[in-house]
C-alpha atoms as a printed R data frame, in Angstrom:
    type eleno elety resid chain resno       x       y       z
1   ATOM     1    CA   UNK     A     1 125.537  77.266 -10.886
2   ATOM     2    CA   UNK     A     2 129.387  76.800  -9.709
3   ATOM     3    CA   UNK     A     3 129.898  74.668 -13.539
4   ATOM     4    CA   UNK     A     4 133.542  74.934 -13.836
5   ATOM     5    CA   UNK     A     5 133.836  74.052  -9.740
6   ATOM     6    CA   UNK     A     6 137.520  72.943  -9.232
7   ATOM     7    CA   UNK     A     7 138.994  73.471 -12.490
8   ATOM     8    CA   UNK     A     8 142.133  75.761 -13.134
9   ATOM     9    CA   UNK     A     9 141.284  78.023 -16.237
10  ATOM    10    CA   UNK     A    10 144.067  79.739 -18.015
11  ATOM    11    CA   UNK     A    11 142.683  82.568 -19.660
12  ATOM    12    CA   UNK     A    12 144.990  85.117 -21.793
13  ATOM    13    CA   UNK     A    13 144.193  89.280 -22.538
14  ATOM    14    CA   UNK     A    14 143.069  89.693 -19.221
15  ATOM    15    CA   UNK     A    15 142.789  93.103 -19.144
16  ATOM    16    CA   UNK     A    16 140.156  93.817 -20.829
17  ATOM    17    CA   UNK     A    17 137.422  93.413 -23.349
18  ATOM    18    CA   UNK     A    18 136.599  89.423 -23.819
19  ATOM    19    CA   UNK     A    19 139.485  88.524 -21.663
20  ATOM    20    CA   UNK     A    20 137.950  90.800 -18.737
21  ATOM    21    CA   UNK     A    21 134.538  89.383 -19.422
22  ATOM    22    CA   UNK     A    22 135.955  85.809 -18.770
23  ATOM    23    CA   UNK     A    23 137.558  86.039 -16.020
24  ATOM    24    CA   UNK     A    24 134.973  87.265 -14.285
25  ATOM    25    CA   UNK     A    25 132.364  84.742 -15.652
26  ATOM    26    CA   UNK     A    26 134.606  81.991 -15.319
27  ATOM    27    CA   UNK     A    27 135.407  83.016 -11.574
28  ATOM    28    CA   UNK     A    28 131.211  83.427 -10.630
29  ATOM    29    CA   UNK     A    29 131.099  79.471 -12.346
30  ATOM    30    CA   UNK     A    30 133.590  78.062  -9.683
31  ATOM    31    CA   UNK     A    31 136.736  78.301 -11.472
32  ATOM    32    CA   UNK     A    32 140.257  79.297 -10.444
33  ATOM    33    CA   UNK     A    33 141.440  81.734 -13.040
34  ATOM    34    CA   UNK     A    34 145.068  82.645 -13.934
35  ATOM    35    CA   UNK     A    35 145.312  85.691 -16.597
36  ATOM    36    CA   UNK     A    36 147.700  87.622 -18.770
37  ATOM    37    CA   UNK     A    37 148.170  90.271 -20.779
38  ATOM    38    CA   UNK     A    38 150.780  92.830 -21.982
39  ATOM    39    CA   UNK     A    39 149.242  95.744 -20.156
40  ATOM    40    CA   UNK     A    40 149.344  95.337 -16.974
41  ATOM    41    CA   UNK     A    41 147.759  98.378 -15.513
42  ATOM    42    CA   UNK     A    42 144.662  96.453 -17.188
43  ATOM    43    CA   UNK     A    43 145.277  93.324 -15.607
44  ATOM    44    CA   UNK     A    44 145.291  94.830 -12.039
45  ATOM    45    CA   UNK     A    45 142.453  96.555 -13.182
46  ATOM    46    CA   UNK     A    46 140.450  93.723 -13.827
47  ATOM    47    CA   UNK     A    47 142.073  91.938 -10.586
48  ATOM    48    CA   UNK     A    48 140.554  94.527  -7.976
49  ATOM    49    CA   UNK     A    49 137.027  93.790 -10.197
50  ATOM    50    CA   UNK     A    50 137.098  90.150  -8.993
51  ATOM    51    CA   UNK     A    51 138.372  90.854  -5.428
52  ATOM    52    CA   UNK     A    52 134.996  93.060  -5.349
53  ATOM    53    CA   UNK     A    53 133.304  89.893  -6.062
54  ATOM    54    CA   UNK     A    54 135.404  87.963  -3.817
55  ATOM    55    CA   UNK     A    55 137.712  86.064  -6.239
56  ATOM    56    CA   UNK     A    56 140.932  86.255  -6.665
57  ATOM    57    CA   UNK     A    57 142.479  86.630 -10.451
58  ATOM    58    CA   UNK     A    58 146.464  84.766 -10.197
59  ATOM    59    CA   UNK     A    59 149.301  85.522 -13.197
60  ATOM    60    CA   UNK     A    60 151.106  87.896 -14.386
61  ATOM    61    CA   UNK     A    61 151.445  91.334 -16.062
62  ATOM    62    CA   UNK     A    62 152.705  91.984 -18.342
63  ATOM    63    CA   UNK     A    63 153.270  88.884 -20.503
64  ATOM    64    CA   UNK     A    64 154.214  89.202 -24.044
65  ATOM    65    CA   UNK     A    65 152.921  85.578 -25.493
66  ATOM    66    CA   UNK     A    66 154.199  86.387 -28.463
67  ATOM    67    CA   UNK     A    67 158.153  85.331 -26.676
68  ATOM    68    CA   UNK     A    68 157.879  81.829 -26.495
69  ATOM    69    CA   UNK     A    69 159.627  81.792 -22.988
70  ATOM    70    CA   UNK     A    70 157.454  84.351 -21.633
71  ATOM    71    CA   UNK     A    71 154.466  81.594 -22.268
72  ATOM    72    CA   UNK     A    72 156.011  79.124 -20.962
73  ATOM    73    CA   UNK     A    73 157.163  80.945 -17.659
74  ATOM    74    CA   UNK     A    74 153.169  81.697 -17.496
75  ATOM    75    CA   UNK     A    75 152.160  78.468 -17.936
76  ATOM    76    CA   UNK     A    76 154.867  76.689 -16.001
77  ATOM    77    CA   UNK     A    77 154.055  79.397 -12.966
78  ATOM    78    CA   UNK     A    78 150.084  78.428 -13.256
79  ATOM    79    CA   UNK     A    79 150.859  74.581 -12.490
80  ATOM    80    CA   UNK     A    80 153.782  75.319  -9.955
81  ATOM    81    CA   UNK     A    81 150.943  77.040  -7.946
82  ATOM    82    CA   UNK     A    82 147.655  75.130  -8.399
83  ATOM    83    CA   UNK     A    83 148.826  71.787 -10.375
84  ATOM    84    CA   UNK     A    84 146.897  71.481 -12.703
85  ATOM    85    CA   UNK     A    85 145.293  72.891 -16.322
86  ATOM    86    CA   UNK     A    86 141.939  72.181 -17.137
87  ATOM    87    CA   UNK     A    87 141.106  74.787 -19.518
88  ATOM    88    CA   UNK     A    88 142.993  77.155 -21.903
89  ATOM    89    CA   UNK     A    89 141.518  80.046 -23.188
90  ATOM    90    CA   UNK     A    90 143.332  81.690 -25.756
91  ATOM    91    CA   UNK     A    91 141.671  85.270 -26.169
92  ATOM    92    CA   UNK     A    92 144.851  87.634 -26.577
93  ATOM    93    CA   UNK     A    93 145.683  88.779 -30.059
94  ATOM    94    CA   UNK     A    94 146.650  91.783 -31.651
95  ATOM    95    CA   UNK     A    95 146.048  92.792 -35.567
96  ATOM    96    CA   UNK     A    96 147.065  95.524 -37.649
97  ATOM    97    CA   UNK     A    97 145.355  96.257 -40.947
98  ATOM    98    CA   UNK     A    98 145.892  97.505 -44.569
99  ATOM    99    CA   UNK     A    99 145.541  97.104 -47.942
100 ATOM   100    CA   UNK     A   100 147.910  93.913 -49.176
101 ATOM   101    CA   UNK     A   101 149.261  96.470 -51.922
102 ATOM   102    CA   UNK     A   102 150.484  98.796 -48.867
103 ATOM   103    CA   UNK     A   103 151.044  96.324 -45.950
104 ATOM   104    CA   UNK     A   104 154.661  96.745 -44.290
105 ATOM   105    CA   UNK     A   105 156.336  93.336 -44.007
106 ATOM   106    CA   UNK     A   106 156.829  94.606 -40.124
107 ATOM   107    CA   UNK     A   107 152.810  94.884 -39.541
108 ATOM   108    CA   UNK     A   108 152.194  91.270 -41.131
109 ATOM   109    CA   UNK     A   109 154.685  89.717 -38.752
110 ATOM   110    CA   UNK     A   110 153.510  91.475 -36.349
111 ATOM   111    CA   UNK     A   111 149.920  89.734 -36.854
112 ATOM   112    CA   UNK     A   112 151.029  86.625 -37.101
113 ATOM   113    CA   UNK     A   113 153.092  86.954 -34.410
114 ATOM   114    CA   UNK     A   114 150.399  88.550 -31.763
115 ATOM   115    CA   UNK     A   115 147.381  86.499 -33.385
116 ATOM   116    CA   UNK     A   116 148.492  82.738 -34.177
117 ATOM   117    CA   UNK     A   117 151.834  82.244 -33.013
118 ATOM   118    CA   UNK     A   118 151.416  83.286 -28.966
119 ATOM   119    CA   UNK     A   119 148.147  80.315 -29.424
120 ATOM   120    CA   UNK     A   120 150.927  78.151 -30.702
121 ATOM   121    CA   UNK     A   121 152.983  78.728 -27.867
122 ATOM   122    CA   UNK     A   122 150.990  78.770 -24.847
123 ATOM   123    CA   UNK     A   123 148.864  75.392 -26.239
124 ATOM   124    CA   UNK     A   124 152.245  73.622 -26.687
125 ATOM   125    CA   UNK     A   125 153.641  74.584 -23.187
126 ATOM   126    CA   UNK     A   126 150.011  73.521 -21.518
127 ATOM   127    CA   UNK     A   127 149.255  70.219 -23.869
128 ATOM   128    CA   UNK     A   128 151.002  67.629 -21.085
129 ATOM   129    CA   UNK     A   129 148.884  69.558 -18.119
130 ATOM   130    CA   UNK     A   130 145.774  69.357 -20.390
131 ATOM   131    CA   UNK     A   131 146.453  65.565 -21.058
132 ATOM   132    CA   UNK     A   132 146.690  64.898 -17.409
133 ATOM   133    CA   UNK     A   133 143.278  66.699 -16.305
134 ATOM   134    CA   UNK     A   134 141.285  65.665 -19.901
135 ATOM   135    CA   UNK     A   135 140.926  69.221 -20.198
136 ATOM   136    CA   UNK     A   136 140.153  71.667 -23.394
137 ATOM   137    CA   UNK     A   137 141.398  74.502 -25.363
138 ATOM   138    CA   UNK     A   138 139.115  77.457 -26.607
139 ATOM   139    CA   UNK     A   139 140.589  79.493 -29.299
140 ATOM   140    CA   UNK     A   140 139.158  82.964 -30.098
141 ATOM   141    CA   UNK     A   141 139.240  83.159 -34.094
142 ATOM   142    CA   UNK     A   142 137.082  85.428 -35.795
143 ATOM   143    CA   UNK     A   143 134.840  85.848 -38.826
144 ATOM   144    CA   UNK     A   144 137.806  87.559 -40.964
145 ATOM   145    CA   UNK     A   145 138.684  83.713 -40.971
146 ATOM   146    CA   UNK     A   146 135.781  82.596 -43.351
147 ATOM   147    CA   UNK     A   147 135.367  86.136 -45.790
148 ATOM   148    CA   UNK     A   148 137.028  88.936 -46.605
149 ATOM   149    CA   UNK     A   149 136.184  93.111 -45.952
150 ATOM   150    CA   UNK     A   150 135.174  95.652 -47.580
151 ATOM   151    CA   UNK     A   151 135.737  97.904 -44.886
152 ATOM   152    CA   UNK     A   152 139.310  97.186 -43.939
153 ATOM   153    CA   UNK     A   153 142.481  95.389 -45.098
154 ATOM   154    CA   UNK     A   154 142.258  92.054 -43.347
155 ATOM   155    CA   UNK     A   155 144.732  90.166 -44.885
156 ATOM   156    CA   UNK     A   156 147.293  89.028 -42.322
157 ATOM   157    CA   UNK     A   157 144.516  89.533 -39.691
158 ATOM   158    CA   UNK     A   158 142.573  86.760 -41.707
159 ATOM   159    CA   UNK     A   159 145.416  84.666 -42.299
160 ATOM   160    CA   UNK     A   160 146.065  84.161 -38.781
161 ATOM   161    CA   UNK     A   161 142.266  83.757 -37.795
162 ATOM   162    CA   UNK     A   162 141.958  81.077 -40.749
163 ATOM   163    CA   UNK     A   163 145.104  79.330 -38.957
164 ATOM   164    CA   UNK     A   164 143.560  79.485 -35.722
165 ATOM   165    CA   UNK     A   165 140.415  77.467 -36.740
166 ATOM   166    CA   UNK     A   166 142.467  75.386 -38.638
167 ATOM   167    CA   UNK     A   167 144.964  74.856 -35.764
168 ATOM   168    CA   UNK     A   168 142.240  74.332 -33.692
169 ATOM   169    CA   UNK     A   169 140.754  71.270 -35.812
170 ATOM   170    CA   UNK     A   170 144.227  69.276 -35.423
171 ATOM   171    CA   UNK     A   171 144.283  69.976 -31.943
172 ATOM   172    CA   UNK     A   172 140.677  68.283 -31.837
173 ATOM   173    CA   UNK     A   173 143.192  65.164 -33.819
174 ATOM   174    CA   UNK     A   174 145.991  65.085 -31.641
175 ATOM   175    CA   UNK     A   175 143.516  65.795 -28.135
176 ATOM   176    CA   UNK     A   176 140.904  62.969 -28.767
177 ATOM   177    CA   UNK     A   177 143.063  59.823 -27.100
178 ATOM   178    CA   UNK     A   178 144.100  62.227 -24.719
179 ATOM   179    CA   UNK     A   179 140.840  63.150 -23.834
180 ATOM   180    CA   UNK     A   180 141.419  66.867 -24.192
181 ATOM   181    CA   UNK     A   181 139.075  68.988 -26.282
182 ATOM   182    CA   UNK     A   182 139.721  71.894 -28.662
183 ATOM   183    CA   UNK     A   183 136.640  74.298 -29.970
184 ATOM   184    CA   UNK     A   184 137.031  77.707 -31.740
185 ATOM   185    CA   UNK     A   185 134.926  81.002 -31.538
186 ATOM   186    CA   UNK     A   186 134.878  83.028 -34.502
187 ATOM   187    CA   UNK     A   187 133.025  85.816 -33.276
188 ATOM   188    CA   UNK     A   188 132.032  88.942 -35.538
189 ATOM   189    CA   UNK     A   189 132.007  92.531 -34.661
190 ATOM   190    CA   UNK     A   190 131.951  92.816 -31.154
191 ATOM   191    CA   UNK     A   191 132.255  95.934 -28.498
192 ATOM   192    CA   UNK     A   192 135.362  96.166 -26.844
193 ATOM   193    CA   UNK     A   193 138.285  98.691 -25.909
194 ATOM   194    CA   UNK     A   194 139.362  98.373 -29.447
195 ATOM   195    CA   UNK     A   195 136.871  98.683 -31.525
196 ATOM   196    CA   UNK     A   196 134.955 101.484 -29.007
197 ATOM   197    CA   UNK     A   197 136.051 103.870 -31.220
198 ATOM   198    CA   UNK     A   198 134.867 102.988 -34.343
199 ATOM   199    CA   UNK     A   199 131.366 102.374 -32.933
200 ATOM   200    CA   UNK     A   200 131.613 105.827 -32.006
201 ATOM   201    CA   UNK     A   201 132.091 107.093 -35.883
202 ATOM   202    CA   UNK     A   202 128.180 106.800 -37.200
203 ATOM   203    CA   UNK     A   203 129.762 106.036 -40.800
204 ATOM   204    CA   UNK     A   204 132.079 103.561 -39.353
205 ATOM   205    CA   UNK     A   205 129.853 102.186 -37.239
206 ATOM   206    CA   UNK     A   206 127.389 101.635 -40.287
207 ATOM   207    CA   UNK     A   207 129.988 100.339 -42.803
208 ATOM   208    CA   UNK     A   208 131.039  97.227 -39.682
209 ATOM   209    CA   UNK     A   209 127.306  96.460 -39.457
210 ATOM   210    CA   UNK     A   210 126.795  96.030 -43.244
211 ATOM   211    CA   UNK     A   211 125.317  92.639 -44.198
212 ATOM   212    CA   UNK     A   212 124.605  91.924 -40.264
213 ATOM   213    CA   UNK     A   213 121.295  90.862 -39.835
214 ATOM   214    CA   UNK     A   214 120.654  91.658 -36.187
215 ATOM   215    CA   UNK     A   215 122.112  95.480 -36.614
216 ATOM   216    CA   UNK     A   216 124.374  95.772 -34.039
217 ATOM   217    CA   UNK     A   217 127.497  94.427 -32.234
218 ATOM   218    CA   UNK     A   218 127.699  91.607 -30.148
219 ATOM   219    CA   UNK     A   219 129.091  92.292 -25.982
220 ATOM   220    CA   UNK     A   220 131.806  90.374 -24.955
221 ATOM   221    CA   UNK     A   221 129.862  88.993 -22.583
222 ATOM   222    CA   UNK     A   222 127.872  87.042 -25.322
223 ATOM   223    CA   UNK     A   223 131.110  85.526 -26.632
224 ATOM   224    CA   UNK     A   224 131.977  84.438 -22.972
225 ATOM   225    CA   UNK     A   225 129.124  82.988 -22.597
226 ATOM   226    CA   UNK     A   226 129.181  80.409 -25.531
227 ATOM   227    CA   UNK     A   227 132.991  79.791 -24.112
228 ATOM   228    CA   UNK     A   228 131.550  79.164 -20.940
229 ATOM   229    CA   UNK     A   229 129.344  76.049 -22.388
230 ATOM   230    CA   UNK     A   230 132.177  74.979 -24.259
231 ATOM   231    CA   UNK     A   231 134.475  74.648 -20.832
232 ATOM   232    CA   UNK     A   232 131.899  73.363 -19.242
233 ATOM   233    CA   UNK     A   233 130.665  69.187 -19.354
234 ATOM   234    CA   UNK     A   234 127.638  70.093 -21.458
235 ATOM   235    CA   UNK     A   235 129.678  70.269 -24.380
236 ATOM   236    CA   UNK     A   236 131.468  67.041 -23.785
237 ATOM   237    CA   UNK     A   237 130.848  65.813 -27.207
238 ATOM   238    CA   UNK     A   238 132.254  68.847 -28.923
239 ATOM   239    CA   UNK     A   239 135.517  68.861 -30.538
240 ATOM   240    CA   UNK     A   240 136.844  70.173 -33.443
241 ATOM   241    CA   UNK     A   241 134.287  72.795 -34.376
242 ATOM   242    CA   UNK     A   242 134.443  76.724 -35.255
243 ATOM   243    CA   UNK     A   243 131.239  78.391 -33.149
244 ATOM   244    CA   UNK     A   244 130.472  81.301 -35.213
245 ATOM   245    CA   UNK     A   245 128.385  84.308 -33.297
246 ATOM   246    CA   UNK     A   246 128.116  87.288 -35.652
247 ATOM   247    CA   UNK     A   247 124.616  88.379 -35.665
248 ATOM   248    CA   UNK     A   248 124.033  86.790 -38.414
249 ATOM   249    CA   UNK     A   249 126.605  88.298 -40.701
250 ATOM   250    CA   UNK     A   250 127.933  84.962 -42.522
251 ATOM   251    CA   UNK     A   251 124.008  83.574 -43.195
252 ATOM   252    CA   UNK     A   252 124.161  85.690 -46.412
């Protein structure tokens, strides 16, 4: 259907999971993809998967987006080649969990650092492009953002999800005379190289599906394609709002 034809999408955690997923919808919809990511065995990876297709994924590996020059180098090296931004897609992020009682002060900067700050940093360095083109941001949040877990210690992993869809709403602000839009994803439990292993524990597995309605994980490729809509100019009215898909899991 070619829908993002001639736009530039900047898409971060390339090298796998979600970010994998997007990159190679993005590329099938007409789009000129740059990626990211800190491995970059992954990002190659995921590089020869679109040159099978007959795309080509640009960037760089690896990119820590948590170093604020590191993000801008990316970003700066993305308009240098194709001038222009029409569409950041901040998927990256990295979490650890624990109880608050037992959480280092190391593993909650480390959070913040890997799941709100890098969005910070790679949204600042691409708002001018963005403003030029009229483009949008789509931040991956996540359910941790609107309830807490039984299952795990969530706490810094929640704080930085809740600032994401908060961040996400002044962006919407700020982007509205500029013409850019900004949308989050909160998505629920979903399959990817991460959580793989847990799905593969029965009791795990069971305990992360607890109080989902539909019974089961959602594919990244389900995520990708709600982002896909929101990139695209059928959601041209939309700004400002967290897209929840969780099978379900917040209805109760």
């Amino acid at each position: 259907m070619a829908r993002l034809a001639g736009k530039l999408a900047l898409i971060t955690g390339t090298g796998g999971g979600q970010g994998r997923e997007a990159a190679l919808r993005f590329a099938r919809e007409g789009a000129t993809v740059v990626g990211c990511d800190v491995d970059a065995q992954g990002h190659q990876a995921t590089r020869e998967l679109l040159r099978a297709e007959g795309f080509e994924l640009h960037g760089l590996a690896p990119v820590d987006l948590g170093n604020p020059e590191q993000a801008r180098q990316w970003v700066e090296v993305a308009v240098a080649a194709h001038g222009r931004i029409d569409i950041l897609y901040n998927n990256a992020s990295a979490a650890r969990f624990g109880l608050v009682g037992e959480f280092s002060i190391e593993d909650w900067h480390y959070t913040i650092r890997n799941e709100l700050d890098l969005i910070f940093f790679t949204t600042k360095y691409a708002w001018p492009h963005l403003a030029k083109s009229r483009g949008v941001v789509i931040n991956i949040a996540s359910t941790a953002a609107w309830g807490g877990s039984r299952v795990a210690g969530i706490s810094a992993h929640s704080a930085a999800k809740g600032g994401v869809v908060s961040f996400t709403r002044q962006l919407a602000i700020e982007g509205a005379p500029l013409g850019i839009r900004a949308v989050s994803i909160s998505p629920g439990f979903v399959i990817t190289p991460g959580t793989a292993a847990f799905v593969e524990d029965p009791k795990i597995r069971a305990a992360l599906l607890d109080g989902v309605p539909m019974d089961r994980p959602g594919q990244p490729e389900e995520v990708v394609a709600l982002a896909l809509f929101v990139a695209s100019s059928e959601a041209s009215f939309m700004t400002g709002s967290d897209l929840v898909i969780d099978g379900g899991l917040l209805a109760h």
